[in-house]
N, C-alpha and C positions, 0 to 999 in steps of 0.2 A: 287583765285590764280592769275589772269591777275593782278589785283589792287598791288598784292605782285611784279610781275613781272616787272610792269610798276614803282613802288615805288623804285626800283632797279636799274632798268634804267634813272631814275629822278636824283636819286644819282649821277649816273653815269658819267651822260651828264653836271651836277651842278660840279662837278670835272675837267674838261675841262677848267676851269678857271685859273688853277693851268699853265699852260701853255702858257701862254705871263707873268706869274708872275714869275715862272722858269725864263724864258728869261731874266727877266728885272731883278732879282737879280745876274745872272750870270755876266751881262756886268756891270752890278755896283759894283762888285766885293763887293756885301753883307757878311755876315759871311758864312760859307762854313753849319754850322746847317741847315739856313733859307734854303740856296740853295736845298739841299739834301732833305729837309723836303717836299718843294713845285714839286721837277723835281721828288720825291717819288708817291706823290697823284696828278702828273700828267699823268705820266707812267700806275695807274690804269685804267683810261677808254677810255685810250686808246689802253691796249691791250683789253679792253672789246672791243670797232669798230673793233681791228683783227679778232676777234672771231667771232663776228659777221656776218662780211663779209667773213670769210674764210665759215662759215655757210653756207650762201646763195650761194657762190658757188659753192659748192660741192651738193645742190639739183638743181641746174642746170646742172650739171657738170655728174651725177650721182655716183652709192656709191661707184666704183674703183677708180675714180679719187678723187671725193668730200673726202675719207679715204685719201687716200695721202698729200690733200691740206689740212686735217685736221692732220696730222702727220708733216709734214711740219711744219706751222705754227701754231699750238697748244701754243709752247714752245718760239716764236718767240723774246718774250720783254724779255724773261730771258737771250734769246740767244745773243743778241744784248748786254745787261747790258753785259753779261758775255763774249763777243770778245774784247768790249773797256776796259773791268778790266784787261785782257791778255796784250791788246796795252797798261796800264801802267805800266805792271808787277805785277799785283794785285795778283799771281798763290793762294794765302790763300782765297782772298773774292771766287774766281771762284770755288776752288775746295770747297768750302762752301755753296755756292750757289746751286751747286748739290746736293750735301747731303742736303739740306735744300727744294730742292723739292722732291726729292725722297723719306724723312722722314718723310716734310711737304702732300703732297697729300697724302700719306697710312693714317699717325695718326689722322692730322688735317682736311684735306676733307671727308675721309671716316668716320671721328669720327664723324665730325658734322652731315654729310647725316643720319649716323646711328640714332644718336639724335634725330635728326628734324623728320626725316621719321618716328621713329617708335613712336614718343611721344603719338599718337592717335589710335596707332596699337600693337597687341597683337605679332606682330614679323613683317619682312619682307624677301619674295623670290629672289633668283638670281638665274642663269645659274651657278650652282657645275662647269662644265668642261671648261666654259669659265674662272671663277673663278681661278682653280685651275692654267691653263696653268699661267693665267698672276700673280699669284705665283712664281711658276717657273723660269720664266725669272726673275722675282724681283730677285730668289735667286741665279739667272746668275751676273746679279748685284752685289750682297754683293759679293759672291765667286771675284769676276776682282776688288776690293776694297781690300778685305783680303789678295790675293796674294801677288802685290805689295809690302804690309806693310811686311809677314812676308820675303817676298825678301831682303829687307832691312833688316832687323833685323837679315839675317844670314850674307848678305856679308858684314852689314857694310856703313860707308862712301864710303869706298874705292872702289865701283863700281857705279858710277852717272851714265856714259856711258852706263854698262848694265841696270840698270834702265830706263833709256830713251828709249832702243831698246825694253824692255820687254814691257814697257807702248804701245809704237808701234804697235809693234804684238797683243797686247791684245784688242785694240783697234778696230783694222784690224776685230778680230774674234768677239766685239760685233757688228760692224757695217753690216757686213753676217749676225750674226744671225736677228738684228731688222729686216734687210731686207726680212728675208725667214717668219720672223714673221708677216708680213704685207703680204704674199703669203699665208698664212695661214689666217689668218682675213678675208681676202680680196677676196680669190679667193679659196682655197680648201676646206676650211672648215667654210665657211662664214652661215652656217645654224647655227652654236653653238652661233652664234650671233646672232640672228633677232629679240631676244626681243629687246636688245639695238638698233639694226639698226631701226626697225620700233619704238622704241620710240623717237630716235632723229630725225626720220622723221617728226613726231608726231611736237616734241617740234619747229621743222627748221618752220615747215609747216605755224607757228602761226603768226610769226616775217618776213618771205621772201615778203609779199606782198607788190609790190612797190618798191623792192631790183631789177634793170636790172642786167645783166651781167659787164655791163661796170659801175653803180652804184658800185658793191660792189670793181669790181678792182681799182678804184678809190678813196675809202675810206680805200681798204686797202693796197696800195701804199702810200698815204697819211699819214696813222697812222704809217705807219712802218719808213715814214721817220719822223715823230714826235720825235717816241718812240727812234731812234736812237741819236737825238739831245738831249733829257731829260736825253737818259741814260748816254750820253758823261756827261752834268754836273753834272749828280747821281756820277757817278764814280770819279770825280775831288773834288767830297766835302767831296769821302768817310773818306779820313785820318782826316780829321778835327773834321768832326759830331761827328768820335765814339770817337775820344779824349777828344771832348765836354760834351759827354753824357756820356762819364766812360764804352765806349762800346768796346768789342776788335774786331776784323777783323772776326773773325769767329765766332763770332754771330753775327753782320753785314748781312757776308752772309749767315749763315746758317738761323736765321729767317726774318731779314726784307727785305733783299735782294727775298727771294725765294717768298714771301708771297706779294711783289709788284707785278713781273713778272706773279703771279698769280691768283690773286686776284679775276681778272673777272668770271675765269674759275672755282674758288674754289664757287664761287655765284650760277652758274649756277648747280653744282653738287649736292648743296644744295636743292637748288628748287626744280631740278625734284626729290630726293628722298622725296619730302615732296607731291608729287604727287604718289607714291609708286615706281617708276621706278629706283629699287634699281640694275636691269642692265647698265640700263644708268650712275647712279651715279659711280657706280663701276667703269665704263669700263672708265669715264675720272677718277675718280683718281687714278687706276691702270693704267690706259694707259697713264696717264701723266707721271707717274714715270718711266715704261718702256721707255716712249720715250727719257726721260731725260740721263736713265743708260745706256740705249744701242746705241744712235744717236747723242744726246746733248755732250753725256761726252766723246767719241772719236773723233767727228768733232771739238771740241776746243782742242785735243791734236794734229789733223793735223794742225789746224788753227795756235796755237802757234809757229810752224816752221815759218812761212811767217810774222804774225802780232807783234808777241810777243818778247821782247829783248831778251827773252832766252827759251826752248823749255821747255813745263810744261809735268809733268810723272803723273801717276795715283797714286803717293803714296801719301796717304790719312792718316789724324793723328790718334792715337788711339782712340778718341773719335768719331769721327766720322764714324769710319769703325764700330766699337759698335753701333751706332746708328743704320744706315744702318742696320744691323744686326737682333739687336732686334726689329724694324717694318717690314722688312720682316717677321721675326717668328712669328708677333702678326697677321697680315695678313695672312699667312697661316694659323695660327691656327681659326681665325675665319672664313674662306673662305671654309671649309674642310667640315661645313655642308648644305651649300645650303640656307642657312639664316641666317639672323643678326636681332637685337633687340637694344632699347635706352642704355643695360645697357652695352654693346657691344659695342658702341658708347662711351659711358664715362669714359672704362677703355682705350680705345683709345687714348682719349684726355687726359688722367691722364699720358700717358706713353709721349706724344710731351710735357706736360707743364714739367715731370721731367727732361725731357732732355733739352730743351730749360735751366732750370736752371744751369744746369751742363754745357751748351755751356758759357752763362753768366759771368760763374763764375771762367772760364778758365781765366788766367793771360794774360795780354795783350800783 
């Protein structure tokens, strides 16, 4: 399992090259493809050192704060891609980008853990109650997606203004609840966790040796301004590449955008489920999601006021409030009995690869 781990991190680190290559094709005003292509598989390992260090801090830190810093910066290079797509008026890649981790982590992370994990196992355990809540708030999520649209759909064009206010408020109300979600995790009912907690203890315990305090904040200072610079030229080549590639803006964001920003983290979900720590795997790729629907996706609608030329609402196209939708439901329905299996895993991944088509295939 180390040999696997370390073969991952080889990768990782061998990726980091992508990163004065970015550079040098931005200022050489290269094709906007190459650009997008290298400042893509740059952005991956480096939000892998986010991860990492946000890691080590939070077992220094201990698990009220180290949670926080892992809530924080979990989402950190999607967050960043997705402020500078707002500062060029990108509002289709960004609101794509969320639906495309929200969709991406349920179908695509929990599909593969399910896969990996159970390929050599006659099933695998989770925590039923933890399961279940972070369900729940997923389907807090779809519900603040679907309103908007059918918003729209009675008044009309002719109310933008209340749209904007609704998105507001709606916003207002995920941003309380992720916060009393994390009071709940973290502090009144932090027992319904402890497998997760004591396995990412487990997993932090392995990798922290040699990590200072001032080690990791410096690395992840560092990556974050990396990732900031990569994502500026990500987002400057997006109109070009997907023109190049016959790609439209919302599959842009919805998969390759979401599946950079994530990359590391979708690795790491992988592992430990092949380890059996199918708590742990769960709880990043539901808690990624949650974090995304309930923190990610209101903070770039206040953010949009200040950075953005024009202010972005929550209304979300058909397709992707569908999406949203349907991996929610596929996620509660397998989460309802306290364990998953490979083949539970591959209806998973059957349900992101049809939708991925259908994003695809959408007109540009």
């Amino acid at each position: 399992m180390l040999k696997r781990l370390f073969a991952v991190e080889n990768i990782l680190s061998l990726l980091l090259v992508f990163v004065p290559v970015a550079a040098v094709l931005e200022f050489t005003h290269a094709p906007g493809v190459w650009i997008f292509v290298a400042a893509s598989l740059a952005i991956i390992p480096l939000a892998g050192l986010m991860g990492k260090a946000t890691e080590h801090l939070a077992s220094t830190l201990g698990a009220g704060i180290g949670g926080l810093l892992n809530a924080t910066f979990g989402n950190a290079a999607e967050l960043i891609i997705a402020v500078l797509a707002l500062k060029a008026g990108l509002h289709d890649v960004v609101k794509a980008s969320i639906t495309g981790s929200i969709v991406g982590n349920i179908l695509l992370v929990f599909g593969l853990s399910a896969v990996v994990g159970g390929a050599r196992r006659h099933s695998q355990k989770f925590n039923v109650v933890a399961a279940n809540l972070g369900s729940t708030l997923l389907m807090l999520s779809a519900i603040a997606l679907v309103i908007p649209a059918i918003f729209h759909l009675v008044v009309g064009e002719t109310a933008a203004v209340g749209e904007r206010k609704l998105s507001v408020e709606i916003a207002v109300v995920l941003m309380i609840t992720y916060v009393l979600s994390l009071v709940f995790t973290l502090k009144t009912h932090r027992h319904l966790y402890g497998g997760a907690a004591q396995a990412e203890g487990e997993e932090v315990g392995h990798g922290a040796e040699g990590w200072s305090r001032q080690k990791s904040v410096v690395v992840l200072v560092g990556a974050t301004a990396l990732v900031a610079i990569m994502s500026e030229f990500l987002v400057g080549a997006i109109d070009e590449a997907a023109q190049r590639l016959g790609m439209n803006e919302v599959f842009v964001g919805v998969i390759l955008v979401a599946l950079i920003g994530n990359a590391a983290e979708h690795s790491t979900a992988v592992l430990v489920a092949r380890k059996n720590k199918m708590d742990l795997a769960l709880n990043i790729a539901v808690g990624s999601s949650i974090q995304v629907a309930l923190f990610v996706a209101p903070l770039l609608v206040f953010l949009s006021y200040a950075v953005g030329p024009a202010p972005m609402d929550l209304r979300f196209t058909t397709l992707e409030v569908v999406a949203v939708a349907v991996s929610v439901s596929a996620m509660a329905q397998i989460s309802q009995d306290g364990e998953t299996n490979w083949m539970e895993g591959v209806q998973l991944l059957a349900v992101y690869a049809i939708l991925g088509m259908a994003f695809y295939f959408l007109p540009g």
